[in-house]
C-alpha positions as CSV (number, residue, x, y, z in Angstrom):
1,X,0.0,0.0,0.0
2,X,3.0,2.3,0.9
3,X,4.8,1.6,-2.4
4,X,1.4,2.8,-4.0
5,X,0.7,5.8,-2.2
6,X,4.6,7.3,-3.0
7,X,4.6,5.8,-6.7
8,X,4.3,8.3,-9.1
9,X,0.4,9.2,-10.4
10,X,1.0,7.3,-13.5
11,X,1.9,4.3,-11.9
12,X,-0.8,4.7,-9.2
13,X,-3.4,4.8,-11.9
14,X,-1.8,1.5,-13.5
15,X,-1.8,-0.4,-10.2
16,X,-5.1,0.8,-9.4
17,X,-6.8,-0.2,-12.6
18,X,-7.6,3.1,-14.0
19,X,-5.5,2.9,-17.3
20,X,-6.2,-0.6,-18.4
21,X,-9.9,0.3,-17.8
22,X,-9.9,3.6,-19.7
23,X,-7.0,2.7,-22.7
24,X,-7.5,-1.6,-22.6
25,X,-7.9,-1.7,-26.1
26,X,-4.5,0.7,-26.9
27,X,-2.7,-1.7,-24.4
28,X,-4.3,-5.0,-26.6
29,X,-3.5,-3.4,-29.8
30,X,0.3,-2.8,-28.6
31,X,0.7,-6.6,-27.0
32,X,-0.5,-7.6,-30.5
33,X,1.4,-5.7,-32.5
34,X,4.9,-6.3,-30.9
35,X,3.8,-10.1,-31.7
36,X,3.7,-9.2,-35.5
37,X,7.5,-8.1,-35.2
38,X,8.5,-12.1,-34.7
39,X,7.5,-12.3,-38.4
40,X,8.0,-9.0,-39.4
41,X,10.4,-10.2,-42.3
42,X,7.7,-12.0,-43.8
43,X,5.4,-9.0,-43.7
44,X,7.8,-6.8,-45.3
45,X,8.5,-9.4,-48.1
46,X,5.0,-10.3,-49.0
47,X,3.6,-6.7,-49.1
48,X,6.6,-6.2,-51.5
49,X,7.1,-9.1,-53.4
50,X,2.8,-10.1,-54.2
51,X,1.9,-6.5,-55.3
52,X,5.2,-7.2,-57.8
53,X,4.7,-10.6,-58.9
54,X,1.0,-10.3,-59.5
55,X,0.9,-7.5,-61.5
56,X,3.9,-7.8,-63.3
57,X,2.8,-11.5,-64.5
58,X,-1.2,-10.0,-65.1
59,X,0.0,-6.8,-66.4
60,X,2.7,-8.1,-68.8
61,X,1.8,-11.9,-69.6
62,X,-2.2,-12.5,-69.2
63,X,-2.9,-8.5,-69.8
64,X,-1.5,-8.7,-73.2
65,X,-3.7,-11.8,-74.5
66,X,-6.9,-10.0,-73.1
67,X,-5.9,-7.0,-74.4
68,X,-4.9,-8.3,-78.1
69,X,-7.6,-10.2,-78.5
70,X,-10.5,-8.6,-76.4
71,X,-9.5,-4.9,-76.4
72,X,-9.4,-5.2,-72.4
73,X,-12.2,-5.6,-70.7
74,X,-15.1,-2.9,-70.1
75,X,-13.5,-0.3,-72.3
76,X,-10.0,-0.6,-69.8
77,X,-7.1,-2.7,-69.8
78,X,-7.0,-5.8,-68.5
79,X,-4.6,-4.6,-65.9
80,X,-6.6,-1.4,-65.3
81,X,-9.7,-4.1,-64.5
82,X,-8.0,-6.4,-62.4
83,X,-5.9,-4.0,-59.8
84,X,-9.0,-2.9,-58.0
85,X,-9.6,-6.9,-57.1
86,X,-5.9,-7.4,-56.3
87,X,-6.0,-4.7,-54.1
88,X,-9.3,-6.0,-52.0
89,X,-7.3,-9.6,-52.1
90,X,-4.5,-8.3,-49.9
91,X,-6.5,-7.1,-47.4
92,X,-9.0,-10.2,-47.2
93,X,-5.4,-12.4,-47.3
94,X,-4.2,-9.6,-44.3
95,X,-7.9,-10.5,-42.7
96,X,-7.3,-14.4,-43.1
97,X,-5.0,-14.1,-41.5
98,X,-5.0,-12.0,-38.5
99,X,-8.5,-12.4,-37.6
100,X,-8.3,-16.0,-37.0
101,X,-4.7,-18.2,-35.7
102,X,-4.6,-15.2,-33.2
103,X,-7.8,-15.8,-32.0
104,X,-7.9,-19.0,-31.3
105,X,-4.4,-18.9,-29.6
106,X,-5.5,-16.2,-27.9
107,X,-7.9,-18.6,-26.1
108,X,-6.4,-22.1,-25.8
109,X,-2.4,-21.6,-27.3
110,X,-1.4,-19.5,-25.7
111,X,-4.6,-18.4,-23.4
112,X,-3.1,-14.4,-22.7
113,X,-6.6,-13.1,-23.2
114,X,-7.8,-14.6,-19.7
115,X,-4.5,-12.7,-18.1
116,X,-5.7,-9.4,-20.1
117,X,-9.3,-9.8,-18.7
118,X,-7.4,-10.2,-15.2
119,X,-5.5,-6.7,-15.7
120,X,-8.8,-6.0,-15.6
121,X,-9.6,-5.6,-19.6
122,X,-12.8,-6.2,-20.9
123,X,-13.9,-8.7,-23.8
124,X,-15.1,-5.2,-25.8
125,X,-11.8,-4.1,-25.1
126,X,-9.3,-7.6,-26.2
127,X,-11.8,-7.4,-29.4
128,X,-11.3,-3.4,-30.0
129,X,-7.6,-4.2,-29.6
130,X,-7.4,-7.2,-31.5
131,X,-9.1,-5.3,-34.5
132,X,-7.0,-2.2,-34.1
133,X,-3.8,-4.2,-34.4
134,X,-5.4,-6.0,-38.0
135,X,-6.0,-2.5,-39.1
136,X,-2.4,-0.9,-38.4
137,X,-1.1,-3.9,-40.4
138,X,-3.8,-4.1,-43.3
139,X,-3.5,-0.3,-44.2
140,X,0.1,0.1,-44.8
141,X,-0.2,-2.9,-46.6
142,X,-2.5,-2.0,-49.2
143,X,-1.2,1.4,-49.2
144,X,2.0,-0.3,-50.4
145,X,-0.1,-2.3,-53.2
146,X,-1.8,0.9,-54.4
147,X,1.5,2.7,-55.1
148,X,2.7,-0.2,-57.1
149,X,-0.4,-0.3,-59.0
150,X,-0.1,3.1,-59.3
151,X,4.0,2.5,-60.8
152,X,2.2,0.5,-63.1
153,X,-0.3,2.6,-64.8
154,X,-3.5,0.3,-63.4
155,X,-5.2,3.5,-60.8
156,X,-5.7,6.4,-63.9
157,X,-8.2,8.3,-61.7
158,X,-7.6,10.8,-59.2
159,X,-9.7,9.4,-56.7
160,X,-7.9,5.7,-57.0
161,X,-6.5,6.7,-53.3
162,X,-9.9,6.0,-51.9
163,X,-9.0,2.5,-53.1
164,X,-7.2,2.2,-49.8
165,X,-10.7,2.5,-47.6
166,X,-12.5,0.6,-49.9
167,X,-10.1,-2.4,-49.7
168,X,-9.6,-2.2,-45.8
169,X,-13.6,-1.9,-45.9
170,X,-13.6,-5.3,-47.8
171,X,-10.9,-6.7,-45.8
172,X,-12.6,-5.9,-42.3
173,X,-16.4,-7.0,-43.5
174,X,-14.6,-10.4,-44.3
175,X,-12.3,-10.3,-41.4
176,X,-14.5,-9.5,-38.8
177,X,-17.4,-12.3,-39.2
178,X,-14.3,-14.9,-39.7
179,X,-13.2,-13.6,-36.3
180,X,-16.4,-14.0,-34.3
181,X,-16.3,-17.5,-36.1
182,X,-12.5,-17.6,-34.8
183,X,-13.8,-16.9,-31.4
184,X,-16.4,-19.7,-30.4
185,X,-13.3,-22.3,-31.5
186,X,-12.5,-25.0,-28.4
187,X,-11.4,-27.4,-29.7
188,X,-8.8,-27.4,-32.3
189,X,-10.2,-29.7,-35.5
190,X,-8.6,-28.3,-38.4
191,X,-11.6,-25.8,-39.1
192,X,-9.2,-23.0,-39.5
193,X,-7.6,-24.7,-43.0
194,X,-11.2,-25.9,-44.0
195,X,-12.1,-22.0,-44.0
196,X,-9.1,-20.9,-45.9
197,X,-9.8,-23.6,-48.2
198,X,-14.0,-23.6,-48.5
199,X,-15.1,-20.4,-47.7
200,X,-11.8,-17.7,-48.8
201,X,-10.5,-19.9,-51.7
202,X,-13.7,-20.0,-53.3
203,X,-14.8,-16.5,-52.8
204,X,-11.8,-15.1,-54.9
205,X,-12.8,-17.5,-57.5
206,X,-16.9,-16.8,-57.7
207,X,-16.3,-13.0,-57.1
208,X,-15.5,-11.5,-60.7
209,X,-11.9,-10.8,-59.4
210,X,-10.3,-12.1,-62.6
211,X,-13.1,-11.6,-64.8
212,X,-16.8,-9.4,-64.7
213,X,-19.2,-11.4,-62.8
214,X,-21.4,-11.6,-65.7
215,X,-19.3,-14.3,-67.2
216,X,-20.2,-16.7,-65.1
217,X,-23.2,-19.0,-65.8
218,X,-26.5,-17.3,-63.8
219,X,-26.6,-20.2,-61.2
220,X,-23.1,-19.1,-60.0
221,X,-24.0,-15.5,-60.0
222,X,-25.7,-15.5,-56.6
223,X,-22.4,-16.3,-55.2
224,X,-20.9,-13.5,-56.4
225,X,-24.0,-11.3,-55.1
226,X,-23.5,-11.7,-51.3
227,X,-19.5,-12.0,-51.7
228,X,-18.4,-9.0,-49.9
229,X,-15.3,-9.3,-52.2
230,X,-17.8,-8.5,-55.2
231,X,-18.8,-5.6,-53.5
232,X,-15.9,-4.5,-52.5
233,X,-14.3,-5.2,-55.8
234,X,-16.7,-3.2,-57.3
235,X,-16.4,-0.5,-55.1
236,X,-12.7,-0.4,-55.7
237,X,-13.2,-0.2,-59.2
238,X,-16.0,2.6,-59.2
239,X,-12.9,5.1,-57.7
240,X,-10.2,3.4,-59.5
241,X,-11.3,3.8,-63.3
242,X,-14.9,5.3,-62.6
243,X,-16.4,1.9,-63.4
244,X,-20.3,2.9,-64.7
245,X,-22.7,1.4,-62.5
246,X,-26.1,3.0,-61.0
247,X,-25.3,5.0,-57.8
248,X,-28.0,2.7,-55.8
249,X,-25.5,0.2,-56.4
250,X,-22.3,1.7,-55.3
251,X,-24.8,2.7,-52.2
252,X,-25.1,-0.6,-51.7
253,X,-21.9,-2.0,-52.1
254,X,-21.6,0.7,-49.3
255,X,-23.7,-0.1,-47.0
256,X,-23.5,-4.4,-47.1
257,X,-19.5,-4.4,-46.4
258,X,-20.6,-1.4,-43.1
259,X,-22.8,-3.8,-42.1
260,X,-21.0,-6.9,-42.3
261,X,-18.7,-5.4,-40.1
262,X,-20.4,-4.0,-37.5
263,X,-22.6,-7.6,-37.5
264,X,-18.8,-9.6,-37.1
265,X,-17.8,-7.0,-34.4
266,X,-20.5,-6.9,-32.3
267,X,-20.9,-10.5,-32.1
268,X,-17.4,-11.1,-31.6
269,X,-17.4,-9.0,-28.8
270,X,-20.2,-10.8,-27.1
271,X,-18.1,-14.3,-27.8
272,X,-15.3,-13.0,-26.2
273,X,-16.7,-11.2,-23.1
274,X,-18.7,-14.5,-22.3
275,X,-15.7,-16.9,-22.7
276,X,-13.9,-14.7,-20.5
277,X,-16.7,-14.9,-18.1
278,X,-17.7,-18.6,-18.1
């Protein structure tokens, strides 16, 4: 009690329970972000190296069929048409990943979260954190992407920038309903690789990434409809080329990847304050 009454009011306030109660999600966010530095290499080499390979091998080996023998593809090159869908991609690979290994070790791994609820943090506040962390790595990292796509000639508007918030948008309306998902996981059964491989793989494949949605036969359409990487593919490449589409739509695009993101983070942060509570 003595050591708490002379330490300074800074420290008072931590050992009393005042900061972690007022900044627990800044404190998660931190914890979670000095974990990304034990693969930081990795980071740094993908977020170079993909935005480089992909559009180097679309933009100088498939580009140039499409474009020889199609004219491009909705009155823009090939390339032009496929960066806004690249540039969702690395967020929803950013949201793949981050919204659901950490989870689940957060819980049963490597259980810290029940030693953050006892600092005391709240559930709201490990999710808040949690998402916060995502977000400082998934910006930069699409930022990164833009530029590239921007070195190659595939973002000819001015507004392309706002490709940034529409990707992260994407990213976090996939992300976040993965990571309530992520959340409920006890016991460990392999469902992590089934999602990667049955609910993400497909979605880049039935989203009219690589080609318009139109193409494929109208049974498959559907899919594309409530992908939220269709939306947010489209979304991207209403700013990126000023892709013509009815301004109900963009609207919509809009408002189905806000709410698929406020649906995954509520939830999620229900999941996690009643695990912490059981």
């Amino acid at each position: 009690m003595t050591e708490q009454i002379t330490a300074p009011a800074e420290q008072r306030a931590t050992l009393g329970g005042q900061l972690p109660r007022r900044f627990g999600s800044w404190y998660v966010a931190e914890h979670r972000i000095r974990g990304m530095r034990s693969y930081l290499r990795t980071i740094i080499a993908t977020s170079i190296g993909n935005p480089l390979v992909y559009l180097f091998a679309l933009g100088v080996g498939l580009a140039s069929l499409v474009n020889a023998h199609a004219g491009g593809v909705g009155g823009v090159s090939y390339l032009t048409f496929v960066a806004p869908a690249l540039l969702a991609s690395a967020a929803v690979t950013v949201a793949g990943e981050e919204f659901t290994y950490p989870m689940v070790m957060g819980f049963k791994w490597n259980p810290i979260f029940f030693a953050m609820n006892a600092a005391p943090i709240s559930g709201k506040q490990i999710t808040n954190g949690m998402i916060i962390a995502v977000v400082v790595r998934m910006v930069p990292t699409v930022a990164l992407y833009f530029l590239v796509t921007v070195a190659f000639g595939a973002s000819p508007s001015p507004w392309a920038f706002l490709g940034i918030a529409t990707a992260t948008l994407t990213g976090l309306a996939i992300g976040l309903p993965m990571m309530a998902y992520t959340s409920t996981i006890e016991q460990d059964r392999g469902q992590l690789p089934l999602l990667q491989r049955f609910v993400i793989l497909p979605m880049f494949l039935f989203s009219g990434t690589f080609f318009p949605l139109e193409q494929l036969p109208l049974y498959l359409q559907p899919i594309g409809w409530i992908s939220p990487l269709w939306h947010g593919t489209q979304l991207g490449r209403v700013v990126a080329f000023g892709h013509p589409e009815p301004l109900w739509l963009t609207a919509t695009h809009v408002a189905y990847l806000s709410a698929l993101s406020l649906v995954g983070w509520t939830i999620t942060q229900r999941i996690v304050t009643a695990r912490l509570n059981k």
